[in-house]
C-alpha positions as a printed Julia matrix, in Angstrom:
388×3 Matrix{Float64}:
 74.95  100.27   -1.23
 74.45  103.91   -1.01
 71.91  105.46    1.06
 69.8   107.22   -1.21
 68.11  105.82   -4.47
 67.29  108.94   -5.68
 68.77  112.73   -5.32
 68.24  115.93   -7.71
 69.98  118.91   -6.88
 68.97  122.57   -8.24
 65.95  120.92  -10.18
 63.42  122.44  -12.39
 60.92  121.2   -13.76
 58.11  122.45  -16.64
 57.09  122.3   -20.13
 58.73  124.32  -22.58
 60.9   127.04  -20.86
 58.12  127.37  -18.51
 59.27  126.01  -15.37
 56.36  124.58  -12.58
 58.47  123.86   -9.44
 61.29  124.96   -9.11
 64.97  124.52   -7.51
 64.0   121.39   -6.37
 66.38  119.96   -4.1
 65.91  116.33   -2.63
 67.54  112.91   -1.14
 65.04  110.16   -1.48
 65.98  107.05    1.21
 65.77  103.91    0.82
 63.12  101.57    1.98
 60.73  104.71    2.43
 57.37  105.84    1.71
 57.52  109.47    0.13
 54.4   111.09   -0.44
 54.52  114.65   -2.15
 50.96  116.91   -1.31
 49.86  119.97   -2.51
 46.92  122.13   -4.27
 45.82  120.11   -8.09
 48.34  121.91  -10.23
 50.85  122.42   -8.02
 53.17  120.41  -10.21
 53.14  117.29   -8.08
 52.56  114.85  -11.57
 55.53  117.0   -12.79
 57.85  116.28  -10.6
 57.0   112.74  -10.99
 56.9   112.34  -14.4
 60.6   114.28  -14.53
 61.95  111.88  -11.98
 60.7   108.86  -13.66
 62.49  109.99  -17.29
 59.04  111.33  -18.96
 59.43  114.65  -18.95
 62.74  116.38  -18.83
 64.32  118.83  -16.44
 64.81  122.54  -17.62
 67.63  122.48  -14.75
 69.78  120.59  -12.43
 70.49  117.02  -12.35
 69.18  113.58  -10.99
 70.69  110.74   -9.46
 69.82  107.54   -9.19
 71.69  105.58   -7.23
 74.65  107.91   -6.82
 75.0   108.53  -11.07
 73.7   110.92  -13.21
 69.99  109.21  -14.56
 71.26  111.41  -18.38
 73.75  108.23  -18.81
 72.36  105.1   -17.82
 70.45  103.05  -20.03
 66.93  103.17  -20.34
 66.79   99.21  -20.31
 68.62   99.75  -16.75
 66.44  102.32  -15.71
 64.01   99.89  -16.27
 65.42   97.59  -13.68
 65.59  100.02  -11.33
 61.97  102.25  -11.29
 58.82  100.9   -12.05
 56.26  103.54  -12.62
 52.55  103.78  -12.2
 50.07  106.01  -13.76
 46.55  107.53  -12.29
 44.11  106.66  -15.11
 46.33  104.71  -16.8
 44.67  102.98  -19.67
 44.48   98.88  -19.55
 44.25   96.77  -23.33
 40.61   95.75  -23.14
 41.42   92.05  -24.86
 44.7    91.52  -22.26
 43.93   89.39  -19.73
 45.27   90.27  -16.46
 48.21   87.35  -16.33
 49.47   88.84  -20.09
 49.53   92.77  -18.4
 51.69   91.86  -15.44
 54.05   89.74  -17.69
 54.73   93.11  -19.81
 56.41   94.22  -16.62
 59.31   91.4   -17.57
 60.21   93.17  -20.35
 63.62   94.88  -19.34
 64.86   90.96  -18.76
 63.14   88.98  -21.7
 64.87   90.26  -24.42
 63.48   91.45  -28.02
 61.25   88.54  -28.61
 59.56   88.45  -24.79
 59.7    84.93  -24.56
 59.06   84.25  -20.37
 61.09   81.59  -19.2
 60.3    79.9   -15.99
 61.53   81.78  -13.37
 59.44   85.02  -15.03
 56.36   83.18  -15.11
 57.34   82.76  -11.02
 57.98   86.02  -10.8
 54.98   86.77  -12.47
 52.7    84.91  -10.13
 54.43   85.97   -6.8
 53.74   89.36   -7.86
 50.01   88.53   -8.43
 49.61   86.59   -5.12
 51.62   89.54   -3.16
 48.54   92.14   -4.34
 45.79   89.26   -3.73
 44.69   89.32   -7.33
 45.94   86.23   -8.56
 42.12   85.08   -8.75
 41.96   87.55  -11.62
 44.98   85.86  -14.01
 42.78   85.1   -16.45
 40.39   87.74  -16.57
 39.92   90.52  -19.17
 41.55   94.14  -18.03
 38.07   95.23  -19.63
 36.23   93.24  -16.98
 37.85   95.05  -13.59
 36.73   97.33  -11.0
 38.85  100.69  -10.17
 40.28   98.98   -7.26
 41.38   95.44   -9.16
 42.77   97.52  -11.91
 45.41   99.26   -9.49
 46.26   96.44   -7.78
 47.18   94.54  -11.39
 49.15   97.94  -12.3
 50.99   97.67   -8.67
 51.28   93.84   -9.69
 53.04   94.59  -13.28
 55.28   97.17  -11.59
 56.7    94.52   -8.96
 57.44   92.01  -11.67
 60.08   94.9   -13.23
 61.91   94.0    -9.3
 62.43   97.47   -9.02
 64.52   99.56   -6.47
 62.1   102.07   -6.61
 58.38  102.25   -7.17
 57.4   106.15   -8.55
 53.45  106.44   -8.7
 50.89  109.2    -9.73
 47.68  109.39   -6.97
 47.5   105.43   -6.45
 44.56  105.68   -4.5
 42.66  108.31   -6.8
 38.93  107.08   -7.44
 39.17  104.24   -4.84
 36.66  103.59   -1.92
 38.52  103.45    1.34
 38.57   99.55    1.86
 40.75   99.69   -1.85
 42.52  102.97   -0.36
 44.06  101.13    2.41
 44.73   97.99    0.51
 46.72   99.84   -1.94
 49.08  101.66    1.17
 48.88   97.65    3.17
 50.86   96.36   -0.13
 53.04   99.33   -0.4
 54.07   99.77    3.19
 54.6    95.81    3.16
 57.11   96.21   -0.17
 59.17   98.5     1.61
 58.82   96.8     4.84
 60.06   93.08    3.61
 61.45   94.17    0.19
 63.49   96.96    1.1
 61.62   99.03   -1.94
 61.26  103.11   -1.95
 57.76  104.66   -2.71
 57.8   107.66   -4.23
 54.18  108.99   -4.84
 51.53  111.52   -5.0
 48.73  111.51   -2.38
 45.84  113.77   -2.59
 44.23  112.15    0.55
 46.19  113.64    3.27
 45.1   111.79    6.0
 46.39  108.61    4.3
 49.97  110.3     3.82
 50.33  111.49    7.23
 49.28  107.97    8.88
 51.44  105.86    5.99
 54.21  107.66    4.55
 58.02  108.65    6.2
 58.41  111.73    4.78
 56.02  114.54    3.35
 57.3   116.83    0.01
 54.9   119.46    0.48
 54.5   121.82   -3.02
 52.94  124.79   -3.53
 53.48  127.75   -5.91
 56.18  126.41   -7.58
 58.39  125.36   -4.68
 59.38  122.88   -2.26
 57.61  124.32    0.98
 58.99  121.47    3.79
 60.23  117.9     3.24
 60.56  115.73    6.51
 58.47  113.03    8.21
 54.86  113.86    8.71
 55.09  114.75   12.34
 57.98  117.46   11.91
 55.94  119.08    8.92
 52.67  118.97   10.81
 54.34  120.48   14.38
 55.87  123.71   12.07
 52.27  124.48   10.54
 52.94  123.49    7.47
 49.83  121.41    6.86
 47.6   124.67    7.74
 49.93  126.8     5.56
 49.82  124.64    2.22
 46.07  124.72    1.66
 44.05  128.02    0.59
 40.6   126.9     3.38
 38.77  129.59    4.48
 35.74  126.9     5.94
 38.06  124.89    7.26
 41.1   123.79    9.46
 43.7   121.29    9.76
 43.91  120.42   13.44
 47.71  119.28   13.05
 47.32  116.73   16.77
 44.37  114.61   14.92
 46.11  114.38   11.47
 42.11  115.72   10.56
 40.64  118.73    8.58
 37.75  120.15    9.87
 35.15  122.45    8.72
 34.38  125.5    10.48
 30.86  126.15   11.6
 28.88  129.33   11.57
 30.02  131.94   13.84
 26.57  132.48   15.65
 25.25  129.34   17.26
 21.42  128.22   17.11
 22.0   124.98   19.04
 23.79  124.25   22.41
 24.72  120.31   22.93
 24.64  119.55   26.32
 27.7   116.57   26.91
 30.91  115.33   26.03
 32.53  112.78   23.95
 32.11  110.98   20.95
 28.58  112.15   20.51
 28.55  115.85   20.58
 31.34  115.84   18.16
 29.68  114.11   15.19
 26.58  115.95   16.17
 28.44  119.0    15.67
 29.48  117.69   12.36
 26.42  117.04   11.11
 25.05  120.32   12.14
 27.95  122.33   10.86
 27.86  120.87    7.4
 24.08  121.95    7.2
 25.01  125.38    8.04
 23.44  124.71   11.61
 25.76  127.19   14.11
 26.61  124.89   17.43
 27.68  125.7    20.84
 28.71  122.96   23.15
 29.98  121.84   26.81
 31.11  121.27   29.45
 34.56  119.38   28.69
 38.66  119.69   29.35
 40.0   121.28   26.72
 42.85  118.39   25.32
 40.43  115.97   25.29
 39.87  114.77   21.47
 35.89  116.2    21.67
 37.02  119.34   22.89
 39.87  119.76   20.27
 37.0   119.13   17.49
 34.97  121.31   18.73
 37.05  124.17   18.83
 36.78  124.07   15.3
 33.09  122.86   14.49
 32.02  124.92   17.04
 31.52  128.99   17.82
 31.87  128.3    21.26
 33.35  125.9    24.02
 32.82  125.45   27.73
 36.11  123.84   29.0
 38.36  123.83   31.63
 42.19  123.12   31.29
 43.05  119.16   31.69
 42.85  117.64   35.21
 41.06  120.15   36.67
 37.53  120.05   38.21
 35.12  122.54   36.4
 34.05  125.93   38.21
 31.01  127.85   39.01
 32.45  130.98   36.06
 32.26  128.01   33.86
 29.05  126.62   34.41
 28.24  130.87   34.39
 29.54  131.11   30.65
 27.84  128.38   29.46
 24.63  128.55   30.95
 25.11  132.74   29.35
 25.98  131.19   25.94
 23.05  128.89   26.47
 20.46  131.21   26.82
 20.99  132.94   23.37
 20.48  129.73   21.63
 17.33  128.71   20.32
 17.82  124.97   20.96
 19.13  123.04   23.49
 20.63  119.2    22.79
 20.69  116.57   25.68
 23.73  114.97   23.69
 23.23  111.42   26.15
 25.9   112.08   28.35
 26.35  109.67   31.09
 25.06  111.33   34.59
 27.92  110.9    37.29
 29.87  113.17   39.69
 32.26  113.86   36.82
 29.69  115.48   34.53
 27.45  117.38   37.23
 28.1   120.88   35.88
 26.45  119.21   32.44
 23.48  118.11   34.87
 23.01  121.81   36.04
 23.12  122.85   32.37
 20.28  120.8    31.37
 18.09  121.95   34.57
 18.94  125.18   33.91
 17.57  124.81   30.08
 14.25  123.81   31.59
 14.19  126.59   34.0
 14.29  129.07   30.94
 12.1   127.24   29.24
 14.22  126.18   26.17
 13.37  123.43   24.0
 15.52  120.46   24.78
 16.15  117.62   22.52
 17.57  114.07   23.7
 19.41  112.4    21.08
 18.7   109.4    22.75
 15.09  109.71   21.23
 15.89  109.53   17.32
 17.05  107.26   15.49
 20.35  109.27   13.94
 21.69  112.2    13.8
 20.09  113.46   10.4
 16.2   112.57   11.98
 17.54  114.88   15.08
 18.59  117.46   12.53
 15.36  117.65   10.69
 13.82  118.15   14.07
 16.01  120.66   14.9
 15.51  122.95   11.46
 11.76  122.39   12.35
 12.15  123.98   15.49
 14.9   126.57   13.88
 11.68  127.71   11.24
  9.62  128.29   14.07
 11.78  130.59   16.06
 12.41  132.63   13.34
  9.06  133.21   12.35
């Protein structure tokens, strides 16, 4: 058996003579999740649609499985990819048993007829997805969610070598997002199957997929696993954010706060972090400390925030630390008691808080609200006020 299912060498790809990506050269593995990312209209779809037979190339060649795809039969093509479609339209009066039996067509013959061992196929492919509840339901009558787990269903029945889908997960709630990427990691895992797909949930391709095929402007910008693309920058480098960054050891995007800070949170951890969140996506500037720098809060923070009281890892904090942020303190209007637990370790935080009181800033404890938003809207209050 040859080590790669799929291969293109030289490859481009457009409509017309106008070509979208370009000199396109890949070897998909087997029994691997491939995930290509990239700006909507990078030509992601395209690529797809090329590789699956759809659309063909302007240049270059595909293999599948070692021979060139231009002479094998489409009936064994059939046998070997199953594609799936973002948005692909479902007969309304098909129940959902009738669908996933369409996927036995390359092995039925002209007249369709399922013999036994299809309608086994058929139902192992329904129980695999968990939708075998829905056999006898209407396509008309499905959720988002139910509908792409039928399509991922009909695909399987085809016993594929290689699954090629467009944005699986597009229009999904995250419970359905991760169910989708369970049953594909688990076909690849105990079926030996390749995914080839297109992801535009990035999180969900780093944490899932083998390899990244990262496109933008018409090219192949870096194709390796998702921890070799996101250590050279190339996360950061495919996505035109101005508001934003990714922060390449979370596998996260953040968004960049305001440059000038109105609110100091007092703390560390979990909780100044999403309170940082929540005030930089209502334009809310934040300053926040004291905390070592690799810690995950502090890594956030540096993005969310203008500015960050931290010392290097392992080390105890200083008295020019505690001097910097009580400085950065005093030019903000409000100061947030963020519920940090009082100990030896968080002291300096201690002093900050006394030292709010001594200048007589306003100092909120999120330990007296409810949530975060009811502590925001007590914060703009205050906010009004001081710029009056």
């Amino acid at each position: 058996m040859k080590k790669h299912i799929l291969s293109t060498h030289e490859l481009d790809v457009g409509y017309g003579k106008k070509t979208v990506v370009g000199n396109i050269s890949l070897d998909i593995e087997r029994g691997r999740i491939v995930c290509l990312i990239g700006p909507n209209g990078a030509g992601k779809s395209t690529i797809l649609h090329t590789l699956a037979g759809l659309i063909k190339p302007l240049r270059g060649n595909i293999k599948l499985d070692g021979n060139d795809i231009n002479k094998i039969k489409r009936s064994e093509i059939a046998k070997k990819i199953s594609l799936v479609l973002s948005g692909s339209e479902m007969p309304n009066l098909t129940t959902v048993y009738e669908l996933v039996s369409f996927g036995r067509a390359p092995y039925t013959g002209y007249f369709g007829k399922l013999s036994k061992k299809d309608h086994e196929i058929v139902k192992e492919a329904l129980l695999r997805v968990g939708a075998y509840e829905l056999r006898d339901r209407f396509c008309s009558e499905l959720s988002d969610g139910e509908k792409q787990k039928v399509m991922i269903a009909r695909a399987i029945v085809q016993q594929p070598e290689l699954f090629i889908l467009d944005e699986p997960t597009s229009h999904l709630d995250i419970s359905h997002k991760i169910e989708v990427m369970r049953i594909l990691t688990a076909l690849t895992v105990e079926n030996g199957l390749t995914v080839l797909m297109s992801l535009h949930d990035i999180d969900l391709a780093l944490k899932y997929c083998d390899d990244i095929i990262a496109v933008k402007n018409g090219q192949i910008t870096a194709y390796g696993p998702p921890e070799q693309v996101i250590k050279n920058g190339d996360i950061n480098k495919l996505f035109d954010v101005n508001n934003a960054e990714f922060i390449e050891t979370l596998g996260s995007l953040e968004i960049k706060g305001p440059e000038k800070a109105d609110v100091f949170i007092v703390g560390c951890g979990d909780s100044v972090y999403n309170l940082a969140r929540t005030l930089t996506r209502n334009g809310v500037g934040v300053s926040c400390g004291i905390m070592h720098e690799t810690d995950v809060d502090a890594i956030i923070c540096s993005i969310t925030c203008s500015y960050v009281a931290k010392a290097p890892s392992y080390t105890e904090f200083t008295s020019e630390i505690l001097s910097s942020a009580k400085k950065e303190m005093e030019s903000c209007a409000v100061v947030i008691d963020s519920g940090f637990v009082r100990n030896n370790a968080t002291s300096f935080n201690s002093l900050l808080i006394e030292h709010a009181d001594k200048i007589k800033k306003p100092v909120l404890s999120v330990s007296d609200f409810q949530n975060n938003d009811a502590l925001l809207q007590s914060i703009l209050t205050l906010l009004r006020r001081e710029n009056k």
